[in-house]
C-alpha positions as CSV (number, residue, x, y, z in Angstrom):
1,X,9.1,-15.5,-58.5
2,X,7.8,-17.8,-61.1
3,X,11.6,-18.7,-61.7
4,X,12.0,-20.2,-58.0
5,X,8.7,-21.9,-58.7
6,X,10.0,-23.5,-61.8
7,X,13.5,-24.4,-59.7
8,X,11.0,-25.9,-57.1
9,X,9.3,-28.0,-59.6
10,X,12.3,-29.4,-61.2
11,X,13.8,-30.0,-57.7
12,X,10.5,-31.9,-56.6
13,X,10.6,-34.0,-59.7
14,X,13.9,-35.5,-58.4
15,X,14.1,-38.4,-55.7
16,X,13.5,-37.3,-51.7
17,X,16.6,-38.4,-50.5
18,X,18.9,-36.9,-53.4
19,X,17.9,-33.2,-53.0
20,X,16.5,-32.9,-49.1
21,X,19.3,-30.1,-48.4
22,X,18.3,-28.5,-52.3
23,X,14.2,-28.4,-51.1
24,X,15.0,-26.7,-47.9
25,X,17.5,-24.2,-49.5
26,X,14.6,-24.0,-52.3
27,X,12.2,-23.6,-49.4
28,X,13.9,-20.8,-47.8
29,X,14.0,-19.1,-51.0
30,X,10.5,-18.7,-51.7
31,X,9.8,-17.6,-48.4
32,X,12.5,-14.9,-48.6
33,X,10.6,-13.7,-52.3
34,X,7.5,-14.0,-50.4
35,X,8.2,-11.5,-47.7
36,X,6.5,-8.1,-48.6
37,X,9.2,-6.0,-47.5
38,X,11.7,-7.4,-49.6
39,X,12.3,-5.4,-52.8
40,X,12.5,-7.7,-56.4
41,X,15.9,-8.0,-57.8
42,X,16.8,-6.7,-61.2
43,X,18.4,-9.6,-62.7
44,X,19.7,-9.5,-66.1
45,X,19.5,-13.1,-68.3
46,X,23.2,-14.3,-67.5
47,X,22.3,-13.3,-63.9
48,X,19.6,-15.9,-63.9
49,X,21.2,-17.9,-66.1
50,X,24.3,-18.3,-63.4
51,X,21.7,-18.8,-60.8
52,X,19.7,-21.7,-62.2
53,X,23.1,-23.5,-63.1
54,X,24.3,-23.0,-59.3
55,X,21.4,-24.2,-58.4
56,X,21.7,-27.7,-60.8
57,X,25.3,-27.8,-59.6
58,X,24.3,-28.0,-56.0
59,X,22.0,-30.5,-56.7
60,X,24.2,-32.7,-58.5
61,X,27.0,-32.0,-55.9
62,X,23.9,-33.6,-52.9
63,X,23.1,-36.4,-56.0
64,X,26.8,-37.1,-56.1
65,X,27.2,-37.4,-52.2
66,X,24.5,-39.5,-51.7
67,X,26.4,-43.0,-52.7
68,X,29.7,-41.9,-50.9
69,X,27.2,-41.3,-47.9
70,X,25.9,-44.8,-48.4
71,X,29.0,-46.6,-48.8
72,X,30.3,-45.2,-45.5
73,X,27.1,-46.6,-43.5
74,X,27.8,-49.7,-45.7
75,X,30.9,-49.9,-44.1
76,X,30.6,-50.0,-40.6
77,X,27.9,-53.1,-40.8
78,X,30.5,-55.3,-39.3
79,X,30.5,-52.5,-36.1
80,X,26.8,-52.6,-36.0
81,X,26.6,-56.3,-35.8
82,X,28.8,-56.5,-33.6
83,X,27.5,-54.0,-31.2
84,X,23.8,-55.7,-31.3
85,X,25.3,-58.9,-30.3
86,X,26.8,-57.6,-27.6
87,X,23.4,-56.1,-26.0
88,X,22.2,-58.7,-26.5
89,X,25.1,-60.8,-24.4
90,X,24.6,-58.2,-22.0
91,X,21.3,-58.5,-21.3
92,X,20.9,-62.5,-21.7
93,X,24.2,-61.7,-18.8
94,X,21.6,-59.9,-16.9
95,X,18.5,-62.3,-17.1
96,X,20.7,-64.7,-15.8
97,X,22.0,-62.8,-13.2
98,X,18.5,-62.0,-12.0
99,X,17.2,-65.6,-12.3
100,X,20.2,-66.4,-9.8
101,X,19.5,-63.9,-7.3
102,X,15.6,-65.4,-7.5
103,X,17.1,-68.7,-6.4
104,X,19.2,-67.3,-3.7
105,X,16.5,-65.5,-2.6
106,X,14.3,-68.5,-2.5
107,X,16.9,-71.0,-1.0
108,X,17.6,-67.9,2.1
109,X,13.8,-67.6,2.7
110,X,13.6,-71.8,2.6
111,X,15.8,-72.0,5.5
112,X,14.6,-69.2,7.8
């Protein structure tokens, strides 16, 4: 238990966005070691050993992903501006549209 806790301190220390997938994995750890009906492991010191340097793996492997992650929603800005000019060419389209239909409206009611 108090090795989880220290894994859960170092993995707090580190930025939000780096490590969100580590804390919940860390997360559901602890609450698996804090059930009462499950028994304690008997871990040996290479056993933990291997354990906290899967753990540091993982988190490098989210720390490593994070840039590629960004660079892809880097990419696409030109689709993004583009699709917020066309809502809003689409609904300038449909003020318009309305504003006309007003007029006609008005002009019909004029002559009756």
């Amino acid at each position: 238990m108090a090795a989880i806790t220290q894994q859960l301190k170092a993995i707090n220390a580190l930025p939000a966005r780096t490590v969100r997938r580590t804390r919940v994995a860390a997360a559901k750890a602890v609450a698996v070691a804090a059930r009462p009906e499950t028994k304690p492991l008997a871990l040996g010191a290479a056993a933990v050993s291997s354990l906290a340097m899967a753990s540091e793996a993982k988190a490098a492997d989210v720390a490593a992903q994070m840039p590629q992650e960004l660079m892809q929603v880097a990419g696409i800005g030109k689709e993004i501006a583009t699709t917020s000019v066309t809502c809003f060419v689409i609904t300038l389209v449909g003020l318009v549209f309305g504003f006309v239909l007003l007029r006609v409206e008005a002009s019909v009611e004029g002559t009756d």
